[in-house]
C-alpha positions as CSV (number, residue, x, y, z in Angstrom):
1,X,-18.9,-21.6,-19.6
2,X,-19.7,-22.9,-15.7
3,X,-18.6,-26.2,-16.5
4,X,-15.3,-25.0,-17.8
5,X,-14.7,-21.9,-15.0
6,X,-15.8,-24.4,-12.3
7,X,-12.9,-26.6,-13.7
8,X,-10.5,-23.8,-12.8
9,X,-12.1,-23.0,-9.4
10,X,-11.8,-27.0,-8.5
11,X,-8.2,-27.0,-9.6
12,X,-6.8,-23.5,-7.5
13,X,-8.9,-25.4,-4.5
14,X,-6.8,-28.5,-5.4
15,X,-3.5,-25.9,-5.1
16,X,-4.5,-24.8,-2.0
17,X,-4.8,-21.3,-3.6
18,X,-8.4,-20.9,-3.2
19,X,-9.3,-17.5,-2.0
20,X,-12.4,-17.1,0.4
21,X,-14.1,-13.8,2.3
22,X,-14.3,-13.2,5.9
23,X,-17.8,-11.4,6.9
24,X,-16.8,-8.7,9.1
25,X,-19.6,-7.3,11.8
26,X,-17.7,-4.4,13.3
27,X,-15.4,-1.6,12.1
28,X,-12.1,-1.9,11.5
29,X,-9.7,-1.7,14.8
30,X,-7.2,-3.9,16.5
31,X,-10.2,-6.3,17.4
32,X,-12.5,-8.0,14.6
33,X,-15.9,-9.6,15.2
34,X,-16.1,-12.6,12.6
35,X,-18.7,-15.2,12.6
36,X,-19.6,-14.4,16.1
37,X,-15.9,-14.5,17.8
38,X,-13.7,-11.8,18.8
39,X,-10.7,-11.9,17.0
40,X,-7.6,-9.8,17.4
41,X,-6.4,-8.5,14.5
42,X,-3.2,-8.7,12.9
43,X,-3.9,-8.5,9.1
44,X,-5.1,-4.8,8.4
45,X,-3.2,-1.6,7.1
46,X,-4.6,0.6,9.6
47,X,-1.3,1.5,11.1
48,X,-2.3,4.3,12.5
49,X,-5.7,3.8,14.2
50,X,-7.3,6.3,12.3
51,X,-10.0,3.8,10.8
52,X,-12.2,4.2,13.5
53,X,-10.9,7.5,15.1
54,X,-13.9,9.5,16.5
55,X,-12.1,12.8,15.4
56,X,-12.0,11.1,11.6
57,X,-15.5,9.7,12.3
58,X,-17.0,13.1,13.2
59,X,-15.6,15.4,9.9
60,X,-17.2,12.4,7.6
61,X,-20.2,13.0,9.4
62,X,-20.7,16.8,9.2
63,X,-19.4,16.7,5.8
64,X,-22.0,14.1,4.7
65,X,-24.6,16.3,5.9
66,X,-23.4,19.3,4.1
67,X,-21.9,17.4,0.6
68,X,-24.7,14.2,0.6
69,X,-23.2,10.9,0.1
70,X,-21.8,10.6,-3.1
71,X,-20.1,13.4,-5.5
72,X,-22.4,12.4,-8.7
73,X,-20.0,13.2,-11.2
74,X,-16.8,13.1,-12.6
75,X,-13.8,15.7,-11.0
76,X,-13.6,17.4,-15.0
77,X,-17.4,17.5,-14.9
78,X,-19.3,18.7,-11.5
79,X,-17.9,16.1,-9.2
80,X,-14.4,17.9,-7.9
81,X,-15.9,19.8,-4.3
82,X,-14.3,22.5,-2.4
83,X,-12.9,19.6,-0.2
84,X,-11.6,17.4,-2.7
85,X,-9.6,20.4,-3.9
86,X,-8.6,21.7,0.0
87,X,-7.3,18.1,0.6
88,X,-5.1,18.7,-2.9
89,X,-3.5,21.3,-1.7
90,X,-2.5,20.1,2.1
91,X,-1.6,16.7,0.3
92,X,1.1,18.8,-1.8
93,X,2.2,20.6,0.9
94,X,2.5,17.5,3.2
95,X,4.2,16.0,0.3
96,X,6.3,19.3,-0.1
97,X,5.8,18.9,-4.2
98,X,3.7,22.1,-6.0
99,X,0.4,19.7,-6.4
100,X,-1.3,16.7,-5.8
101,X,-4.1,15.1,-7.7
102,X,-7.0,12.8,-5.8
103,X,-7.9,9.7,-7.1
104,X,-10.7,7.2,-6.8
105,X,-8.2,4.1,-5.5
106,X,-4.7,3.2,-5.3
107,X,-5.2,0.9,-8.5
108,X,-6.5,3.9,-10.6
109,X,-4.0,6.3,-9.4
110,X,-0.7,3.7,-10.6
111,X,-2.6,2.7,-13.4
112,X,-3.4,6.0,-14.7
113,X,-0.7,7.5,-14.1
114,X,1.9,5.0,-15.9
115,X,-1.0,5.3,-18.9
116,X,-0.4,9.1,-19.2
117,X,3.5,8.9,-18.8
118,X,4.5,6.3,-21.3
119,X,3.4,4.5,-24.3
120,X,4.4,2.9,-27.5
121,X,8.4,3.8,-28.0
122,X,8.4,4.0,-24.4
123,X,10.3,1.6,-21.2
124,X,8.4,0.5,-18.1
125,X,11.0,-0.5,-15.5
126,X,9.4,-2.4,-12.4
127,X,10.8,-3.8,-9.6
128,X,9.8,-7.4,-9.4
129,X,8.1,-7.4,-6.4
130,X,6.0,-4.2,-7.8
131,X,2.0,-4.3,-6.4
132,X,-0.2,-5.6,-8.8
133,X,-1.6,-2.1,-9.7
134,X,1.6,-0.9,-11.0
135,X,2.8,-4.0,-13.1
136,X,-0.9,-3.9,-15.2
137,X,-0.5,-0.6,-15.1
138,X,2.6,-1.3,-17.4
139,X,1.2,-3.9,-19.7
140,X,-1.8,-1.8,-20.4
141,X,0.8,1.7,-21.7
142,X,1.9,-0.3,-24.3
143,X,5.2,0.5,-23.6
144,X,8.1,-1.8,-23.1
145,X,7.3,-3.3,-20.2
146,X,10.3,-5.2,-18.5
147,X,11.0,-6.5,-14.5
148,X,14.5,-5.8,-13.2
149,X,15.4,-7.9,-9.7
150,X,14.4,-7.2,-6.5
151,X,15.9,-3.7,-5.5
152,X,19.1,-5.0,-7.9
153,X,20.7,-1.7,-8.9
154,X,23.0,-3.9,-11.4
155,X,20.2,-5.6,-13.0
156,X,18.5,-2.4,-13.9
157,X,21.7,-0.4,-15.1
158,X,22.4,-2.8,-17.5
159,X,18.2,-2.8,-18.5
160,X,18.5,1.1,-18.6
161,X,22.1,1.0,-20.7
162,X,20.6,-1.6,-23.4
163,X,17.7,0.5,-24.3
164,X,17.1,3.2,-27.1
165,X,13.1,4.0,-25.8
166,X,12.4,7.5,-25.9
167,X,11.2,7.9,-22.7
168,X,12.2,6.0,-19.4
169,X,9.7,4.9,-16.4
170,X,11.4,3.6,-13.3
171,X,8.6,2.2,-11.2
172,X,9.1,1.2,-7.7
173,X,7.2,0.7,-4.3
174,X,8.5,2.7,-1.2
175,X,7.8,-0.2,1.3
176,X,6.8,-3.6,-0.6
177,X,3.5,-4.8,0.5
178,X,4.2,-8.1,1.0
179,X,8.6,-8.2,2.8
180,X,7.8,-4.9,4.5
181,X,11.5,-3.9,2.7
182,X,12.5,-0.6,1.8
183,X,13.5,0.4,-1.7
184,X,16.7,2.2,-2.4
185,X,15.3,5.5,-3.5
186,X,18.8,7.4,-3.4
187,X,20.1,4.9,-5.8
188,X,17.4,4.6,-8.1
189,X,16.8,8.8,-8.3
190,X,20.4,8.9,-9.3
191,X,20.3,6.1,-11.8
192,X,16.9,7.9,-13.2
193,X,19.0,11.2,-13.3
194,X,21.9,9.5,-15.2
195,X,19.8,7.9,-17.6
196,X,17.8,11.2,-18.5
197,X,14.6,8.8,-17.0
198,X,11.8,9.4,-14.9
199,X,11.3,8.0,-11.3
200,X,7.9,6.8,-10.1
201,X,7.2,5.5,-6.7
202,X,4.1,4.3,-4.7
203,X,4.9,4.8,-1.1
204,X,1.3,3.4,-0.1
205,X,2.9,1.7,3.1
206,X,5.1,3.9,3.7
207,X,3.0,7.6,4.5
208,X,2.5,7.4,8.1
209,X,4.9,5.0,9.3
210,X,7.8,6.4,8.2
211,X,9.7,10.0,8.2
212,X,9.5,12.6,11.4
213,X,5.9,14.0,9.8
214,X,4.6,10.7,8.5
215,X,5.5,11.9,5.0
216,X,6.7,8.4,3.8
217,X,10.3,7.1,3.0
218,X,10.7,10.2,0.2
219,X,10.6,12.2,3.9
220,X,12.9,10.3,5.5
221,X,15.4,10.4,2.5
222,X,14.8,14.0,2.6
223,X,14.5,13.9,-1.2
224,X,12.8,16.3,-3.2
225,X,10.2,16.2,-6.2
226,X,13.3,16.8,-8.6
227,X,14.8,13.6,-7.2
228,X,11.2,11.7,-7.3
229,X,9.2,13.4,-9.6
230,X,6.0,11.2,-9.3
231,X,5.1,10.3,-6.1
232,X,1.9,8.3,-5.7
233,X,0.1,7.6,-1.8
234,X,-2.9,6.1,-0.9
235,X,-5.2,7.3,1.6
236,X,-7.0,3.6,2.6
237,X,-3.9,2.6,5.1
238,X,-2.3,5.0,7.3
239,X,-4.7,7.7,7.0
240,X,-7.8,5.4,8.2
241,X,-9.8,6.4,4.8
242,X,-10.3,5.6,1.2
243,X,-8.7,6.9,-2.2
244,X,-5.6,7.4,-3.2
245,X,-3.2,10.4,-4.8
246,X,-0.4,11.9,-7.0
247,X,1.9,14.6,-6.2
248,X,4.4,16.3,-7.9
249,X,4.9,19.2,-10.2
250,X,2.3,21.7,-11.9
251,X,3.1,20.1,-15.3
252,X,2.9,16.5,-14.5
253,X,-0.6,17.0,-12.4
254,X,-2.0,19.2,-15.4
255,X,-0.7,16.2,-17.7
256,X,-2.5,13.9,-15.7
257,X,-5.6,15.9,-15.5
258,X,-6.0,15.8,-19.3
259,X,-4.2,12.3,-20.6
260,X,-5.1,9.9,-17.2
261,X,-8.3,7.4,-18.3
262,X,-8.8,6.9,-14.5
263,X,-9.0,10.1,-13.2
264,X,-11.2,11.2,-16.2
265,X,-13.3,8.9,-17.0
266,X,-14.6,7.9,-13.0
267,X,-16.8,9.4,-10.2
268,X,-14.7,11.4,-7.7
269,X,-14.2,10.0,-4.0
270,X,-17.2,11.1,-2.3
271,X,-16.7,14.9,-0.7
272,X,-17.2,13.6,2.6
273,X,-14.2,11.2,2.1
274,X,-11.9,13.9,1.7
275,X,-13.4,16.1,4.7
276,X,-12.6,13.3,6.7
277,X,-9.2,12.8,5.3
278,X,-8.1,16.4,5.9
279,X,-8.8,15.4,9.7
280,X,-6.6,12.2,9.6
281,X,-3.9,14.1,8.2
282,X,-4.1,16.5,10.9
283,X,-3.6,13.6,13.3
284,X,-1.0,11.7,11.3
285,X,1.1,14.6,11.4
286,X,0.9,16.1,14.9
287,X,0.5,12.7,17.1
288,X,4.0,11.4,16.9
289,X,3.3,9.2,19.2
290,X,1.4,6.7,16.9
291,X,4.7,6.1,15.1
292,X,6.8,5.7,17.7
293,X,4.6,3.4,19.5
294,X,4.9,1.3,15.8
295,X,8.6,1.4,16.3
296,X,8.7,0.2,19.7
297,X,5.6,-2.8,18.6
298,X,7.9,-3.9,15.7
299,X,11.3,-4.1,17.9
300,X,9.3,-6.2,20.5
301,X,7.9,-8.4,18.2
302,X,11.4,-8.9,16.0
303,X,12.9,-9.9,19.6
304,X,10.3,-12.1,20.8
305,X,10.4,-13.8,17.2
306,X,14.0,-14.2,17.5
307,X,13.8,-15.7,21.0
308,X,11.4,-18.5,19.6
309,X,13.2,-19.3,16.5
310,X,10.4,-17.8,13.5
311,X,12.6,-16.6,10.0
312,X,11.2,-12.8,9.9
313,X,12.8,-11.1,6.4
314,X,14.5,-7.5,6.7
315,X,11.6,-5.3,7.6
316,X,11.8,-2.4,10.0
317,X,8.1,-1.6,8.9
318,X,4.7,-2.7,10.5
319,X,5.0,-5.1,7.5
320,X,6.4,-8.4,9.6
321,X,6.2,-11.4,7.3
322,X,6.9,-14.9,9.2
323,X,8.4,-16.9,6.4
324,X,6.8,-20.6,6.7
325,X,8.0,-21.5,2.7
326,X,4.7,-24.0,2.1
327,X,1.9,-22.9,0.5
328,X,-0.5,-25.4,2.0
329,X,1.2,-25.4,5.6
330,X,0.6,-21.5,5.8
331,X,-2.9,-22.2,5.6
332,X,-3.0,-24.5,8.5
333,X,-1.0,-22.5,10.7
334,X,-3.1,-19.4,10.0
335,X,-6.0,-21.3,10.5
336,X,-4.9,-22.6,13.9
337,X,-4.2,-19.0,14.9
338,X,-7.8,-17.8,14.3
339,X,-9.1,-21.3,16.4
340,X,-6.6,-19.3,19.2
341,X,-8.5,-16.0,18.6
342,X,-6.0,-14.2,16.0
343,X,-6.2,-12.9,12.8
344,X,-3.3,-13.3,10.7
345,X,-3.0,-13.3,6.7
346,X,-1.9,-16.3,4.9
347,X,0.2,-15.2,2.1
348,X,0.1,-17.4,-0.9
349,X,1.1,-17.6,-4.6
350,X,-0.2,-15.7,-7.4
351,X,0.7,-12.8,-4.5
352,X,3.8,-14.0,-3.8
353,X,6.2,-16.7,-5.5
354,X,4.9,-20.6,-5.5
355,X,7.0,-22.0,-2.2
356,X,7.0,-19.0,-0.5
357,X,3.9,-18.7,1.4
358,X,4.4,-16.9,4.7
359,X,2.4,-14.9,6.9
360,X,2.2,-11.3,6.7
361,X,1.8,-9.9,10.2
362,X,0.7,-6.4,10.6
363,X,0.7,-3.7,13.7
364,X,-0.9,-1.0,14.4
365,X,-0.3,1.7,17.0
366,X,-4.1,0.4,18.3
367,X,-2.4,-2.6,19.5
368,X,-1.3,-3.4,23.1
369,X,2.2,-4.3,24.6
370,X,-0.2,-7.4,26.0
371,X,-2.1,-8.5,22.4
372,X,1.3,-8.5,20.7
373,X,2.8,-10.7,23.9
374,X,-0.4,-13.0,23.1
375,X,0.2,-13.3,19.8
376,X,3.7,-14.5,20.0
377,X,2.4,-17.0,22.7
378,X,0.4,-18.7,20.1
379,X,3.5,-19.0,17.6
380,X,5.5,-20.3,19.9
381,X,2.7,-23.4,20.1
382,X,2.8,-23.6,16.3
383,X,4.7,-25.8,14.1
384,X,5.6,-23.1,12.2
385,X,9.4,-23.9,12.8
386,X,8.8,-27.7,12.6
């Protein structure tokens, strides 16, 4: 068995695909201690801050005290605490859907869900650039499981118009992890509606950033749980903590609650987890500052980018990807930017299409007027354009 897996290893090092592990000594913020240097850091999804907010950092504390450590069960068994189910209900009101459900991850949350939605008989549509979590999601219901193009309302019309399923799954992220694009929700709700299918989107990137209260692009649209019936969030990026969760109406979070494997058959989020949480949404919601100071980051980088010639793809997000289009090259330059004290993920195939490596640059409203000046300094010395 070694011989044969250390055959595969050799050959994804050969690709320049190999994967490796940084070893992290301090907490997450706009500055990283890694192997002994100070690195400032441009690769996390803490757009907000909150990671290491002491207000955030205080509730997990006195919760911890109170709850213990860890919820020792199951939420269907004796595992669901008085603050798992407090955070529920301010999720759904945040969301402005009847309920939300909490979940273990992100993963769980699309995977489970999509499993209790659709099966044999059934259509999974996903947008091509779909997160990991909600394409295996769709191979494992067993249901037709087909790609349309990216965000190409033509391409699925014709998918939804060819079939016969029974029932139909749309399945789309809000903001795609790896462009930083925005799907057309509008569009795709009134193709669902059309259709008589079901619209599911995971706006993981997009709660916090976007909308007046952080509540995502479905907020910003100023679309309602009729328009998209399953909404999915997670709570590891813009709210600073861990977990993830579902909202939308009583009948599809009861549904979930009895057919959804990964929400039955797990340990729930630790209590303390969601006593911090209720804190972070607190902040997220009443310190509009943190998003505008994204939105002013983001402009300032896109003209500074501009000014030195990088390709940046259509992003108003704290998603800035710097398309560099070789797979081994992205490695070097990312590389040289960590020699120059930065941070910066290299973005490679199987996570992105083979020739289309770039780096994904991320901001958070931790970050200074001065680091992002730095960091554009050190592009500029690249060969990125070269």
């Amino acid at each position: 068995m070694d011989a044969e897996l250390q055959a595969q290893l050799d050959q994804r090092r050969a690709e320049h695909l190999y994967r490796t592990r940084l070893n992290v000594a301090s907490g997450c913020s706009s500055t990283l201690e890694v192997d002994g240097a100070t690195l400032i850091n441009f690769c996390s999804n803490d757009y907000l801050g909150l990671a290491a907010h002491p207000e955030v950092n205080s509730a997990l504390k006195k919760a911890a005290d109170h709850y213990g450590t860890g919820s020792g069960a199951s939420h269907l068994i004796s595992g669901h605490s008085s603050a798992h189910h407090q955070l529920e209900e301010q999720l759904a009101e945040f969301t402005g859907r009847p309920r939300a459900l909490l979940y273990s991850t992100g993963y769980m949350a699309n995977m489970g869900t999509i499993n209790a939605l659709v099966g044999r008989h059934d259509l999974v549509l996903q947008d091509q650039l779909n997160h990991a979590s909600l394409l295996d999601g769709g191979h494992l219901s067993r249901a037709t499981s087909q790609r349309y193009k990216h965000a190409d309302l033509d391409n699925l019309q014709q998918r939804l118009e060819q079939s016969t399923a029974a029932r139909k799954l749309i399945v789309t992220d809000g903001v795609f992890s790896m462009d930083g694009d925005l799907a057309p929700l509008k569009e795709l709700s009134a193709m669902a509606t059309k259709h008589n299918g079901w619209l599911m989107v995971d706006d993981a990137h997009g709660f916090g950033v976007l909308g007046e209260q952080g509540g995502g692009l479905v907020e910003e649209l100023n679309l309602s749980y009729e328009q998209v019936p399953v909404l999915v969030g997670t709570l590891g990026k813009s709210f600073g903590t861990f977990g993830a969760f579902v909202a939308g109406s009583e009948a599809l979070i009861e549904s979930l609650i009895q057919f959804s494997r990964s929400y039955i058959y797990t340990t729930a989020m630790p209590p303390a987890i969601a006593a911090a949480t209720l804190t972070s949404l607190k902040i997220l919601r009443e310190e509009t500052w943190r998003r505008e100071k994204l939105a002013s980051l983001i402009a300032q980088f896109r003209r500074g980018a501009e000014q030195i010639g990088l390709q940046l793809m259509n992003s108003s997000t704290p998603i800035q990807p710097v398309v560099v289009n070789d797979d081994q090259k992205v490695m070097q330059i990312s590389a040289a930017l960590r020699e120059q004290g930065f941070l910066v993920g290299a973005i490679r195939p199987p996570t992105v299409p083979v020739g289309s490596g770039r780096l994904r640059i991320t901001f958070s409203a931790d970050h200074s007027e001065e680091q992002l000046d730095q960091l554009l300094a050190a592009l500029d010395s690249s060969d990125i354009g070269q």
